[in-house]
N, C-alpha and C positions, 0 to 999 in steps of 0.2 A: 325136720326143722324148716321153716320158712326162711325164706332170702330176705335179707334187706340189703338194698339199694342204697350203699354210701357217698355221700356227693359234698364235698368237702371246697369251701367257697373262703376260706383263708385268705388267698392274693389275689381276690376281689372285694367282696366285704369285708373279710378281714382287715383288710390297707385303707377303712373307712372311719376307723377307728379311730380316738383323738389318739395323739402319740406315737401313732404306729405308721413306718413309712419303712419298704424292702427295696432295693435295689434289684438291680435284674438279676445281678448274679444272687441275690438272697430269695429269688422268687425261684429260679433255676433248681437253687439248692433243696428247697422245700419240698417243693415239685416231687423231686426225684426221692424225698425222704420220703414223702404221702404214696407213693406209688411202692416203694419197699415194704412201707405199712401194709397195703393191700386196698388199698382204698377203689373206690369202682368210678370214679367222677373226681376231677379237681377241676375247676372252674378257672381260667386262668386270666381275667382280666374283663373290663369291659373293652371292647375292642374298639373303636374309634373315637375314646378317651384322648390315647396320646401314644407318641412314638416308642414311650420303653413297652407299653403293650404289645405294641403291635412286633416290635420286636420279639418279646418274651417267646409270644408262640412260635415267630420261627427259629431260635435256637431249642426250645422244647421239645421241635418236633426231630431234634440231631440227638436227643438222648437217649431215645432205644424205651420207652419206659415198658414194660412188660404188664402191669396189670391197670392200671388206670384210665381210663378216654379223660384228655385234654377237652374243655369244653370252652366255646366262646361266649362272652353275654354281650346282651346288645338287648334294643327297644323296640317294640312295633315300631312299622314306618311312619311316619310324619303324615298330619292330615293333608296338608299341601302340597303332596307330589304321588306321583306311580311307584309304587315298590320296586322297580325293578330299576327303581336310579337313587334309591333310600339309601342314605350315607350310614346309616348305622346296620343295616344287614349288610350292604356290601363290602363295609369293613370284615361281619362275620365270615361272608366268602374268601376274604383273601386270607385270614388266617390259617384255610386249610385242614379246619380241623373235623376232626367227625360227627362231634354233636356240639349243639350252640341251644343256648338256653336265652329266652328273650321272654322282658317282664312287659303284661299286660294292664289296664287298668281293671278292675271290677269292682269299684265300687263307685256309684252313679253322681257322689259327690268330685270326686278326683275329675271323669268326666267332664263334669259342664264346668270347673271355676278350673280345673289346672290345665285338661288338654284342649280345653274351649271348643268341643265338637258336641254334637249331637250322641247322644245314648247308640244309634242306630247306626251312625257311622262311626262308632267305636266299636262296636261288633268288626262293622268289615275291613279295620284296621286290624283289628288280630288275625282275623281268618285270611286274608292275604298275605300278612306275611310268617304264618305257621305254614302255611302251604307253599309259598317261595320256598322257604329253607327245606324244604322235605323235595321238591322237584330240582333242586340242586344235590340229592343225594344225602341230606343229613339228618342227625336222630335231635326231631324237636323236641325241648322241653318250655313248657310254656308255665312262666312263671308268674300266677294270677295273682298280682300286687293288692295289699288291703283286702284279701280274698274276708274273712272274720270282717272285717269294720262293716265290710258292703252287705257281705249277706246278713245282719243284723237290721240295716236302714231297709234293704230293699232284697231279698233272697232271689227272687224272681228274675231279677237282672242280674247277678251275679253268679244263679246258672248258667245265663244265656250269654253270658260272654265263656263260661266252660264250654256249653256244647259248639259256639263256634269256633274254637278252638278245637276243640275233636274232633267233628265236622272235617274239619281242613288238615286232619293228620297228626296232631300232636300225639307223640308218643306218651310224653306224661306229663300230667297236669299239676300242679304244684301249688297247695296251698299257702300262701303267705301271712301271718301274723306281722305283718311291717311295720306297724307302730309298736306293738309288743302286749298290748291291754287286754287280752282272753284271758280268760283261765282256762284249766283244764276240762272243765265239764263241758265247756263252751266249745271249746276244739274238737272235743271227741263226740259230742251231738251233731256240728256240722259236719266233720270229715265222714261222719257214718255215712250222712244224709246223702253227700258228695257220691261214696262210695256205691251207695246202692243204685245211684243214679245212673253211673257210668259203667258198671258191671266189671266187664274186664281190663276196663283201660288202668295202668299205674295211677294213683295217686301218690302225691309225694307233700313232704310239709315242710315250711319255713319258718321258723319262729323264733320273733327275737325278743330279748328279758328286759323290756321295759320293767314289766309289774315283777320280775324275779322267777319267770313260769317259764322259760323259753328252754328247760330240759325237760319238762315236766309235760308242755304242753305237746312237744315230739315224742315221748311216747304215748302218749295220749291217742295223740292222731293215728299213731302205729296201732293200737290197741282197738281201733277204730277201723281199719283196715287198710291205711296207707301203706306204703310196702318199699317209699323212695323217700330217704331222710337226709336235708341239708343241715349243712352247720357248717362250726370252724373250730380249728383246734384252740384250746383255751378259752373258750366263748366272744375271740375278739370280735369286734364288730361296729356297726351303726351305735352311736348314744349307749346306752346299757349294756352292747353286744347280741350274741348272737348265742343257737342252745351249741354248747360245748362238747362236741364231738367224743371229748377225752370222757364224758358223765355217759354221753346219749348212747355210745358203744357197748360200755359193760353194763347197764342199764338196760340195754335189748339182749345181751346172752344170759345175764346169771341173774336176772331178776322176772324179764317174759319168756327165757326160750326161743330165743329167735336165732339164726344163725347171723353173725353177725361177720367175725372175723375168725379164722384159726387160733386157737391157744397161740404159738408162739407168736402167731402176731397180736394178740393182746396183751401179752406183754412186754410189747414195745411203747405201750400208752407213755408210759411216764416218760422213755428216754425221750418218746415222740414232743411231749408237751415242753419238757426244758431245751430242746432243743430249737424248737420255734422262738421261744423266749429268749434262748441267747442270738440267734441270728436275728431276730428284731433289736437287740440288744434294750430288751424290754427286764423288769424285776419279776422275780416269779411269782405269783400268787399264793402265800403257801398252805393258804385255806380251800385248794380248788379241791370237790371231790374226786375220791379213786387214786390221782393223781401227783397231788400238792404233798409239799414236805411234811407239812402239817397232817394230812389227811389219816396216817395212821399211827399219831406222835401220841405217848400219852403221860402226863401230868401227876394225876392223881393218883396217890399210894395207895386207894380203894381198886381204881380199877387197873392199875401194875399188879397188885395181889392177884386178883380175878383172875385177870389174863396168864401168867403165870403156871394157873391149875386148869383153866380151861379157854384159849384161844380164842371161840365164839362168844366168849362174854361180854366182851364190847369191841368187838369187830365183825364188820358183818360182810367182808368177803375177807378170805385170805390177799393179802395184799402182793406177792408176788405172783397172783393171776393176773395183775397189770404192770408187773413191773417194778412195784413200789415195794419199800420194807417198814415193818415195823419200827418204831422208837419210842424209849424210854428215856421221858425228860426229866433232869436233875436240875432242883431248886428247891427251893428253901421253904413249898408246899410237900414237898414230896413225903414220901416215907422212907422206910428200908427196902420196900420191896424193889421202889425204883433202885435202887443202889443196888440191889443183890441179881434183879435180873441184868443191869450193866454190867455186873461183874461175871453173870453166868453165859451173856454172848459175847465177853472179852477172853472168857475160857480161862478166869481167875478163879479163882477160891470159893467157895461159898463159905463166908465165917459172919455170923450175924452181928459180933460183937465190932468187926471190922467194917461192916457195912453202917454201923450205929458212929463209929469214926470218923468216917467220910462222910457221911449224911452232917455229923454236927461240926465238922469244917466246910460243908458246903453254906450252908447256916450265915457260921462266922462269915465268911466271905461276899454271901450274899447280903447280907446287913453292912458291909463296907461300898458294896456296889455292883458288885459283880454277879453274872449271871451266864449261867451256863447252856441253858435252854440250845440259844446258835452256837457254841462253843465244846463241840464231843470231845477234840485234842487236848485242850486245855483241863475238862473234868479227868480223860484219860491219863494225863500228866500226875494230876493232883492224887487222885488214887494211888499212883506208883511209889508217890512222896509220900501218902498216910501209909503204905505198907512198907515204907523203907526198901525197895528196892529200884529207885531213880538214883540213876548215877548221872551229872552233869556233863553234856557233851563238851562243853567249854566254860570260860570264867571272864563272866566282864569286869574288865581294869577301868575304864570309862569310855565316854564316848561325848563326844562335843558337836553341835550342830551349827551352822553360820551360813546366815540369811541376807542376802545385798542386796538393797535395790536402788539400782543409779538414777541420775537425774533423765535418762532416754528412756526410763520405764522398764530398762532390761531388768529380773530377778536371777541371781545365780545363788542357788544353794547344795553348799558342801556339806559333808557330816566324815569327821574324824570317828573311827571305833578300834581301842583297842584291847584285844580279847588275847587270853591266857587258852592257848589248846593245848592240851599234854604237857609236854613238857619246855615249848618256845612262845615264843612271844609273836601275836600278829598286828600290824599297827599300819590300818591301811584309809584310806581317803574316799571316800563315793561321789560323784555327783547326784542329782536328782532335777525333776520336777517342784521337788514340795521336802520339807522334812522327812517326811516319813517315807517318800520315795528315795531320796538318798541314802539314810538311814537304813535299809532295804538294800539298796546297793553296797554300800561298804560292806556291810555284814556279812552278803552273799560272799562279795570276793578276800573276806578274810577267812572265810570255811570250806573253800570250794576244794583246795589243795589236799584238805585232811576229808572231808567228806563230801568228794564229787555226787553225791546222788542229789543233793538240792539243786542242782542244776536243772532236775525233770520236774522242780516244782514253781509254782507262780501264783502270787495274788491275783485275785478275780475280784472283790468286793474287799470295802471299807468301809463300818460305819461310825461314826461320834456319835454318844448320846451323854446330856449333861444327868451327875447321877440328884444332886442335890441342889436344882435350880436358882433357891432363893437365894445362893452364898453368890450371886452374881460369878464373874471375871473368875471369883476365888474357887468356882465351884469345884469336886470332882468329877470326870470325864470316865465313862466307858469306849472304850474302845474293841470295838467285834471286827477280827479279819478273818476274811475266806480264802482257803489256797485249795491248788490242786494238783494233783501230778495226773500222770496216764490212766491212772487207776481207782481214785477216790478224792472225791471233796473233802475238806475240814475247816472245821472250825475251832478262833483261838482269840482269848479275850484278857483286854489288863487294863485295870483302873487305876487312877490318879488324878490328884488335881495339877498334872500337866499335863496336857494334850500326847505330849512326844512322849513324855517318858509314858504312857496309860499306851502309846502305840509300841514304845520301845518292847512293851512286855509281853504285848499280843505277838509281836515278832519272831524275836523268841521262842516261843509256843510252840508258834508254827514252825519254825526250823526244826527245834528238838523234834517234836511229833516226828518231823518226816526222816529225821536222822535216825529216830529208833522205831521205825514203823519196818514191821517185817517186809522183808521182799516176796511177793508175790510166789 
């Protein structure tokens, strides 16, 4: 099996992203996940950007990382000075890192209106300083910017900034898609062209999803004979992003045969991808291929049957080659089958008349507003209730909420709950942030004494959505909350046309769920 070369450009282009901004300790942390991954390259900043870059690389270089080379980016040197006093490679040198990847022009428009030099003295701006960085001891990769836009206007010059770059020692030459506007067919004609040109020097490709092609058009390039592929985890990046590392991975082992990463470490993708996402403290995508919640969820009672009797039916890798699992979604499209395979990986019953039960209280419920899709705790609740075997962990007596805001603009909100456990009475007060954070609080500390184990769990997510718009103010509200413990995510949902009480029920939910959720 052939090598590819992973080069993972996340807390660089990644952080270019609208929305996305890491801290050094969140760039540290990445770092060292992408390296566990196995990844061959991480890119860790443009270096004469700004101080937490320049910092980043030297606490980086205190982590030990064992599979990955730390890389520097930075620019050819400026037409107006001698390279060997160019503020943007000698940032690269201080970083200390082993290899430094620095972007080129090649396309003859960028050239005359943006770097305002001559075609001919843009050549020997790259090849000076691909050759600085290489007589300093370091592995260049020369990143040929608009490499597609240029070779389309003008191909001719857009070799001849490759070979002087080779010429001067680039280890690997690196096609760019920087605007994003190729397609596939386009990438995989030039990169061939690239390829035969340059015989044995690496080719490698950059390409970002403007037009929606930037996985498509990396393996392309690979298919074509590149052999060194950037991206970023989750496809963040420039405008559209970047091709998504978490697609472009299993997309080069189980679709071309290429060696990409070891099984175990492909199935680190998923925890890789939400893990990015909560340390940017970004919403997950849950359409991403391979990856995404979404990715292996399925809906329709056609193809829950299907799957069922034959796994390949409408999945086209098994999903925990990366990590991910399948899901069977209940709503009020579904059929029985959805219900009967819920019931056969909760390791319930298989009774089809019981499943015909819960399918048409899911129905009812979902014609009130409710929806279970995000919410597995809540459907696994209701199931235990259509079989009669939900016992109540506890009994609410009532619960009153009280909201102040004084004339200094301070808000204090308390929330009274009191709840019937066994056989006493608990009558306790929370503060909060907000209603439903208080709400939350008293709850906890009125059930903590009788079932210490909600203590290892916590909301993550909260959403409102109104169910019945037009009724204005009056409307009914859903409410979807996310909690977690050490172990598993869940989801739990209650509707009303009160905010609090539509949260009150989601709450709830969630407690019971983790109070009767087996121990590991």
């Amino acid at each position: 099996m052939t090598k590819i070369a992973l080069y993972d450009t996340t807390l660089r282009d990644g952080m270019q992203a609208e929305g996305v901004s890491f801290s050094l300790e969140d760039k540290l942390s990445i770092a060292k996940w992408l390296d566990g991954l196995g990844l061959h390259y991480i890119e860790g900043g443009y270096a004469a950007s700004n101080p937490k870059e320049r910092q980043f690389f030297q606490e980086v270089a205190k982590l030990g990382l064992a599979n990955a080379r730390i890389v520097a980016f930075g620019s050819t040197r400026r037409a107006d000075g001698p390279v060997d006093a160019d503020a943007s490679l000698n940032a690269i040198l201080a970083c200390k890192t082993p290899a430094a990847t620095i972007v080129g022009k090649t396309w003859d428009l960028h050239v005359r209106d943006v770097l305002g030099c001559t075609l001919d003295e843009n050549l020997i701006l790259c090849a000076e300083s691909v050759r600085y960085l290489k007589q300093k001891g370091l592995e260049a990769i020369f990143d040929a910017e608009h490499f597609f836009d240029g070779y389309k206007e003008n191909p001719d010059y857009a070799l001849k900034v490759l070979t002087a770059a080779a010429e001067a020692g680039a280890d690997v030459l690196v096609l760019c898609d920087t605007n994003g506007g190729s397609l596939p067919e386009q990438v995989f004609e030039i990169t061939h062209r690239v390829c035969q040109t340059f015989g044995s020097l690496t080719v490698g490709i950059h390409t970002h999803n403007d037009g929606d092609c930037a996985t498509a058009n990396a393996l392309a390039a690979v298919r074509a004979g590149a052999r060194h592929v950037q991206g970023t985890i989750n496809g963040l990046g420039e405008r559209c992003g970047n091709a998504n590392l978490c697609a472009v991975i299993p997309g080069l082992a189980f679709k071309m045969g290429f060696e990409a990463l070891p099984p175990e470490k492909m199935r680190m993708l998923t925890e890789t991808s939400r893990y990015v996402f909560e340390v940017g403290n970004l919403t997950p995508a849950m359409n991403l291929p391979y990856v995404g919640g979404s990715a292996f969820a399925h809906k329709a009672g056609l193809h829950v049957d299907a799957l069922r009797k034959n796994r390949r039916s409408y999945e086209h890798i098994d999903p925990k080659l990366v990590g991910n699992e399948r899901r069977f979604l209940i709503s009020e499209l579904s059929g029985k089958s959805n219900v009967l395979a819920e019931l056969e990986k909760a390791k319930l019953t298989q009774d089809k008349a019981l499943a015909k039960k819960i399918l048409a209280r899911v129905q009812e419920l979902e014609n009130a507003g409710y929806q279970f899709e995000a919410a597995n705790a809540s459907f696994d609740l209701l199931t235990k209730k259509v079989m009669g075997t939900f016992r109540p962990s506890f009994e609410l007596l009532k619960y009153h909420v009280n909201v102040e805001r004084h004339r200094t603009g301070e808000t204090i909100t308390e929330a009274t709950v009191k709840l019937k456990v066994g056989d006493h009475v608990e009558h306790v007060v929370g503060e909060g942030d907000g209603p439903v954070n208080a709400l939350d609080a008293a709850l906890r500390r009125s059930l903590e004494t009788s079932y210490p184990v909600i203590r290892e769990m916590h909301l993550i997510d909260y959403k409102v959505r109104v169910v019945n718009a037009r009724e204005g103010t009056a409307a009914r509200v859903r409410v979807v909350i996310e909690s977690r413990d050490k172990q598993s995510i869940w989801g739990t949902v209650g509707v009303s046309e009160n905010v609090i009480d539509a949260s009150w029920l989601a709450l709830v939910d969630s407690v019971e769920y983790k109070i009767q959720k087996p121990v590991p």
